[in-house]
mmCIF file of the C-alpha atoms, coordinates in Angstrom:
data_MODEL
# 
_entry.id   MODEL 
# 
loop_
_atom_site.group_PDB 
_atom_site.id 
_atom_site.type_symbol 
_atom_site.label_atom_id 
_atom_site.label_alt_id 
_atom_site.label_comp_id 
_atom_site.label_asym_id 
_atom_site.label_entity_id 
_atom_site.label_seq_id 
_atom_site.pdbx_PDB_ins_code 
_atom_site.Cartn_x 
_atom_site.Cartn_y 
_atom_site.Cartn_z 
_atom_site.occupancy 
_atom_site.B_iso_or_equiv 
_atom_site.pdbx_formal_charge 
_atom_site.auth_seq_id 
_atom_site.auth_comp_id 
_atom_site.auth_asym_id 
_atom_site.auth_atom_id 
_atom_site.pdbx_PDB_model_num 
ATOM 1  C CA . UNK A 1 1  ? 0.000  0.000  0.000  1.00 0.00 ? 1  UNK A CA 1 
ATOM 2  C CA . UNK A 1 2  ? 1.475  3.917  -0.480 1.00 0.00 ? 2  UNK A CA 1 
ATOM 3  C CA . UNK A 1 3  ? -0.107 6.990  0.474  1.00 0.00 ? 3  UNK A CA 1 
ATOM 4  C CA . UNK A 1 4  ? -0.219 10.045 -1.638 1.00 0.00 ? 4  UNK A CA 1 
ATOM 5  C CA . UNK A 1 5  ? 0.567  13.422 -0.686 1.00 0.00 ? 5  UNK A CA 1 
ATOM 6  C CA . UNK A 1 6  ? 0.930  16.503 -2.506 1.00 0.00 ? 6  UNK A CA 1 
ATOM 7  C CA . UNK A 1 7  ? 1.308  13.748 -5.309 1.00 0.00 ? 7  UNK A CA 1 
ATOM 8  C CA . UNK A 1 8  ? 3.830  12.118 -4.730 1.00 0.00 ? 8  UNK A CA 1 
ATOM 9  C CA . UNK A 1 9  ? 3.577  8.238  -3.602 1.00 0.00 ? 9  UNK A CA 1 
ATOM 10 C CA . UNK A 1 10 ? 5.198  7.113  -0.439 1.00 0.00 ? 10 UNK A CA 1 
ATOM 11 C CA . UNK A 1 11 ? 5.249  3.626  0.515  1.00 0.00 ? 11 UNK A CA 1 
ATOM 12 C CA . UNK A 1 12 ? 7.140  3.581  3.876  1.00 0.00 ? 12 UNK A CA 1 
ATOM 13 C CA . UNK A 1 13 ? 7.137  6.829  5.975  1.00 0.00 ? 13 UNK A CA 1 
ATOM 14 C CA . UNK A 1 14 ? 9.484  7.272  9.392  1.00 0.00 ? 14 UNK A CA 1 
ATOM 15 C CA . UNK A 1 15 ? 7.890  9.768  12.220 1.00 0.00 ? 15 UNK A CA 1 
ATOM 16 C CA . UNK A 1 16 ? 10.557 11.669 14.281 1.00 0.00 ? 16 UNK A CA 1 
ATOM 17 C CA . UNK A 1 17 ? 9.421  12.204 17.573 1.00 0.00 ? 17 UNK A CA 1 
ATOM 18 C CA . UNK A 1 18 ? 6.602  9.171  17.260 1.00 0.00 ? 18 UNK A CA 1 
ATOM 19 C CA . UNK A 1 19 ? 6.327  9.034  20.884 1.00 0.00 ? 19 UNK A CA 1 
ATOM 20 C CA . UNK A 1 20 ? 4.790  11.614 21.432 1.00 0.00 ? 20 UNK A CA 1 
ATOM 21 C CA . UNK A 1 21 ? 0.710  11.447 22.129 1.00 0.00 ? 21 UNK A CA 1 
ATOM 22 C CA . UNK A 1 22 ? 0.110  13.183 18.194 1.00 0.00 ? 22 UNK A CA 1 
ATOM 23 C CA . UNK A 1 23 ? 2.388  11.150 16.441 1.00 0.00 ? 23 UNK A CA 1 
ATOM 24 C CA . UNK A 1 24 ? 1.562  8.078  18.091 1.00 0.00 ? 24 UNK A CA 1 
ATOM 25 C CA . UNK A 1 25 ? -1.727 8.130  17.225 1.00 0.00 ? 25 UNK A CA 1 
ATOM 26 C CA . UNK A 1 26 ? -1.006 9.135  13.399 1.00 0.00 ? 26 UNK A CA 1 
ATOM 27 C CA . UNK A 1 27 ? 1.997  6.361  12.964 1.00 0.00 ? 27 UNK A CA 1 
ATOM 28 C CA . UNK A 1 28 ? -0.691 3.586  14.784 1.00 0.00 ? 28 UNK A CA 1 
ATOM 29 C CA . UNK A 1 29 ? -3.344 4.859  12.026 1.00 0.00 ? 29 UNK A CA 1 
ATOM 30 C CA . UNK A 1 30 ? -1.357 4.526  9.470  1.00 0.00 ? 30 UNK A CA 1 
ATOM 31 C CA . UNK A 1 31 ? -0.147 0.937  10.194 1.00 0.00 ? 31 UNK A CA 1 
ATOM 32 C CA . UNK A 1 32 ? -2.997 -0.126 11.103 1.00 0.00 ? 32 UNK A CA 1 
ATOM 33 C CA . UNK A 1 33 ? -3.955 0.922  7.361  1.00 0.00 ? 33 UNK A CA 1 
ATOM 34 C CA . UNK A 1 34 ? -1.101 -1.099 5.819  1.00 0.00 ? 34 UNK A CA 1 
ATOM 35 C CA . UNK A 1 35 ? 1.605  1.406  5.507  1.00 0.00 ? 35 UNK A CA 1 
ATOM 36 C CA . UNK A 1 36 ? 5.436  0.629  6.321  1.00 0.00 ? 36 UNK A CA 1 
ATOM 37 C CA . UNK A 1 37 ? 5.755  3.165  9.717  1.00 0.00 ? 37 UNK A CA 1 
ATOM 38 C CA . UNK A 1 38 ? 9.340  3.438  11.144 1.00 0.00 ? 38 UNK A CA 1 
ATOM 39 C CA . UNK A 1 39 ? 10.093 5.954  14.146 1.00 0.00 ? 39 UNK A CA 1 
ATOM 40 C CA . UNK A 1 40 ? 12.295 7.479  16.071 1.00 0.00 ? 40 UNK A CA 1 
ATOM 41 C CA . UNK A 1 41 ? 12.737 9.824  19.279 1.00 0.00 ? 41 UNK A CA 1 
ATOM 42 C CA . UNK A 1 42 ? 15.000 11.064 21.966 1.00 0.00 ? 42 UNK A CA 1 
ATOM 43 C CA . UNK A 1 43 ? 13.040 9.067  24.872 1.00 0.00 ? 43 UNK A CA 1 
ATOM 44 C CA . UNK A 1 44 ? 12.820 5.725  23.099 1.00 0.00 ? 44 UNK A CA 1 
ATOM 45 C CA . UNK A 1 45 ? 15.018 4.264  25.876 1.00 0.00 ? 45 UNK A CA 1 
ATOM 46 C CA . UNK A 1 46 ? 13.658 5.835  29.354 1.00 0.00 ? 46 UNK A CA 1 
ATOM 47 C CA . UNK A 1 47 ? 12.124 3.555  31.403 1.00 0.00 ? 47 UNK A CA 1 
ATOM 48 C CA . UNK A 1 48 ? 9.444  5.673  31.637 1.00 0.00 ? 48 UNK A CA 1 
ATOM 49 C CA . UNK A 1 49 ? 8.327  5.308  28.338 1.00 0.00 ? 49 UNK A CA 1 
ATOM 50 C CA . UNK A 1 50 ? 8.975  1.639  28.155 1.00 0.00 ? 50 UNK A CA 1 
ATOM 51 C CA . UNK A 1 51 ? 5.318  1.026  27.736 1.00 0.00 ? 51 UNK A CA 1 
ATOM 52 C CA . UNK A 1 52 ? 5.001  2.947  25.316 1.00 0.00 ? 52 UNK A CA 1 
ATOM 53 C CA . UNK A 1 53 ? 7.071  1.653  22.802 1.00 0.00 ? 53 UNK A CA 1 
ATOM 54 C CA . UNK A 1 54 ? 6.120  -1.870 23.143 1.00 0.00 ? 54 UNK A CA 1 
ATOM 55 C CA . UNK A 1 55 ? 2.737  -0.721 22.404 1.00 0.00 ? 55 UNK A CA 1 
ATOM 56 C CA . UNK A 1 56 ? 3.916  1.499  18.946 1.00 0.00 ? 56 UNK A CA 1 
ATOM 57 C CA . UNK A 1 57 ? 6.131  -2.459 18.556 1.00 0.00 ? 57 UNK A CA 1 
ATOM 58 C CA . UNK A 1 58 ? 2.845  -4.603 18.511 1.00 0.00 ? 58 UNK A CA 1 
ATOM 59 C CA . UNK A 1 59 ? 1.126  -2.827 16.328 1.00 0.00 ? 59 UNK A CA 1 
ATOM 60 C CA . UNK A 1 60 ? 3.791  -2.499 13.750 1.00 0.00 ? 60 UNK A CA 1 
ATOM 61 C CA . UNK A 1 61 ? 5.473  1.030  14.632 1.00 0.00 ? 61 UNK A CA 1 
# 
Protein backbone atom coordinates (compact mmCIF):
# COMPACT_ATOMS: atom_id res chain seq x y z
CA UNK A 1 0.00 0.00 0.00
CA UNK A 2 1.48 3.92 -0.48
CA UNK A 3 -0.11 6.99 0.47
CA UNK A 4 -0.22 10.05 -1.64
CA UNK A 5 0.57 13.42 -0.69
CA UNK A 6 0.93 16.50 -2.51
CA UNK A 7 1.31 13.75 -5.31
CA UNK A 8 3.83 12.12 -4.73
CA UNK A 9 3.58 8.24 -3.60
CA UNK A 10 5.20 7.11 -0.44
CA UNK A 11 5.25 3.63 0.52
CA UNK A 12 7.14 3.58 3.88
CA UNK A 13 7.14 6.83 5.97
CA UNK A 14 9.48 7.27 9.39
CA UNK A 15 7.89 9.77 12.22
CA UNK A 16 10.56 11.67 14.28
CA UNK A 17 9.42 12.20 17.57
CA UNK A 18 6.60 9.17 17.26
CA UNK A 19 6.33 9.03 20.88
CA UNK A 20 4.79 11.61 21.43
CA UNK A 21 0.71 11.45 22.13
CA UNK A 22 0.11 13.18 18.19
CA UNK A 23 2.39 11.15 16.44
CA UNK A 24 1.56 8.08 18.09
CA UNK A 25 -1.73 8.13 17.23
CA UNK A 26 -1.01 9.13 13.40
CA UNK A 27 2.00 6.36 12.96
CA UNK A 28 -0.69 3.59 14.78
CA UNK A 29 -3.34 4.86 12.03
CA UNK A 30 -1.36 4.53 9.47
CA UNK A 31 -0.15 0.94 10.19
CA UNK A 32 -3.00 -0.13 11.10
CA UNK A 33 -3.96 0.92 7.36
CA UNK A 34 -1.10 -1.10 5.82
CA UNK A 35 1.60 1.41 5.51
CA UNK A 36 5.44 0.63 6.32
CA UNK A 37 5.76 3.16 9.72
CA UNK A 38 9.34 3.44 11.14
CA UNK A 39 10.09 5.95 14.15
CA UNK A 40 12.30 7.48 16.07
CA UNK A 41 12.74 9.82 19.28
CA UNK A 42 15.00 11.06 21.97
CA UNK A 43 13.04 9.07 24.87
CA UNK A 44 12.82 5.73 23.10
CA UNK A 45 15.02 4.26 25.88
CA UNK A 46 13.66 5.84 29.35
CA UNK A 47 12.12 3.56 31.40
CA UNK A 48 9.44 5.67 31.64
CA UNK A 49 8.33 5.31 28.34
CA UNK A 50 8.97 1.64 28.15
CA UNK A 51 5.32 1.03 27.74
CA UNK A 52 5.00 2.95 25.32
CA UNK A 53 7.07 1.65 22.80
CA UNK A 54 6.12 -1.87 23.14
CA UNK A 55 2.74 -0.72 22.40
CA UNK A 56 3.92 1.50 18.95
CA UNK A 57 6.13 -2.46 18.56
CA UNK A 58 2.84 -4.60 18.51
CA UNK A 59 1.13 -2.83 16.33
CA UNK A 60 3.79 -2.50 13.75
CA UNK A 61 5.47 1.03 14.63
Amino acid sequence: MSLAVDGRNFSALHFAGIMGSGMSAIAQYLAWSGQTITGSDRIAFADEMKDCKEKLERCGC
